[in-house]
N, C-alpha and C positions, 0 to 999 in steps of 0.2 A: 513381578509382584506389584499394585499397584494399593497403594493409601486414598481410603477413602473416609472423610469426616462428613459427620451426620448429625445437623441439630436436632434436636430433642425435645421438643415439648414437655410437658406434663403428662400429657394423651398420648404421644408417639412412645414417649420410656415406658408406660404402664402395657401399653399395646405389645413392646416387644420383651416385656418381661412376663407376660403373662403367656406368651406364642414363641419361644425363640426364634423359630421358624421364621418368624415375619420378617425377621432382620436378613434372614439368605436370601428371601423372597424380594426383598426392598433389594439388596445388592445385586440379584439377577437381573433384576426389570432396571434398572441404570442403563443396562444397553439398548433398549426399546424404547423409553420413555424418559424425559426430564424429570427430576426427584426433587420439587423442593427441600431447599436446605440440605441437596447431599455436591460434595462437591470432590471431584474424581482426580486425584492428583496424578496420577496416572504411574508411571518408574520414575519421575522427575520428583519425585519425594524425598528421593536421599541428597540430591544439589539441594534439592530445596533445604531439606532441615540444615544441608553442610552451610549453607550459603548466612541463615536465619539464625542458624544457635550453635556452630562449628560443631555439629554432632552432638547438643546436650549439654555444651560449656555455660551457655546460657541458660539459664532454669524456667525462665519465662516463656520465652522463645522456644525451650527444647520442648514444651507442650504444645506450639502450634500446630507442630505436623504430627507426633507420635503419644500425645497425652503422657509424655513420660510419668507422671505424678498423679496421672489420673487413677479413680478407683479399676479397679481388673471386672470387668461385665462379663457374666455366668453366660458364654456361647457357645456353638462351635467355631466362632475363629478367637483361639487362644490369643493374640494379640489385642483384641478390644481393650479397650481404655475409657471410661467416662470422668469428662472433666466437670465439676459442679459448674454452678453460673455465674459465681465469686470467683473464679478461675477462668472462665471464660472471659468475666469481663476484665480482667487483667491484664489476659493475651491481647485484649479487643484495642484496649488502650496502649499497649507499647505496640501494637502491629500498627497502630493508627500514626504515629511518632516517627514510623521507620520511614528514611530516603529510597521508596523501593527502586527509582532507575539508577541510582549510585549503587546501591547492594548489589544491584543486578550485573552492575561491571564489574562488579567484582570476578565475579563468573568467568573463569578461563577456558570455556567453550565458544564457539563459531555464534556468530551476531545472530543466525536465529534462536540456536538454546538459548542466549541469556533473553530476549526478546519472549521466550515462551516461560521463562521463570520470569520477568516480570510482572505481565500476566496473570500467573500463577496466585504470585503473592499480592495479587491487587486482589482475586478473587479469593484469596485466601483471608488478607483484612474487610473483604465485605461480608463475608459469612460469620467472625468473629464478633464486627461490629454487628450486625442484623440479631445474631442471635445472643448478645448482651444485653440488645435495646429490650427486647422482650425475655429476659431472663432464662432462657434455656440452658439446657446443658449441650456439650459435645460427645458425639461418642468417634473415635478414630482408630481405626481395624485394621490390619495388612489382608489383603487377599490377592 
């Protein structure tokens, strides 16, 4: 199962609220094509959130990776989550705060896994930070 978060526009929310569809369509074409603003955590979602919010302990952090707190978005993947942009920017600024190569040794797997979770969460405070600067929302799905 692999977590995928997906900024959101104004244009992009109204797009796939108006077509559900377009959201399978956006998650199929990820393997073809580069998707602005979608960012493919791939199985390393659950280090990730263990490592970022010890499974949800943190309330801030437990929205990075699985919009705990988020609204529930009308799909077929029951797991969606939309986080407003007042919530994004909250994540945007504590993921901004965090020591990611200290967290990352935290991580009690082999020097590449932590090395690809750090990574991760670099790419995961840019997409935070990018889609605070312009007030978007997130939306973060299991598939």
């Amino acid at each position: 199962m692999h977590a995928l978060l997906i900024t959101m526009s104004s244009k992009r929310l109204a797009l796939i609220q108006e077509d559900p569809d377009a959201l399978a369509d956006v998650v199929e074409a990820r393997h073809e094509t580069e998707i602005p603003g979608l960012l493919d955590l791939g199985t390393a979602w659950n280090a990730l959130d263990a490592l970022l919010s010890e499974g949800g302990k943190d309330t801030i952090l437990g929205d990075a990776v699985l919009a705990r707190s988020g609204e529930p978005f009308d799909t077929d993947f029951k797991s969606a989550r939309l986080l407003a942009p007042a919530r994004v920017a909250e994540i945007a600024k504590t993921l901004g705060a965090l020591k990611i190569k200290a967290l990352a040794a935290k991580h009690e797997g082999d020097p590449e896994e932590r090395e690809a979770l750090e990574l991760l969460m670099k790419q995961l405070a840019a997409l935070y930070t990018g889609a605070a600067k312009q007030q978007h929302s997130i939306l973060a799905l299991l598939v």
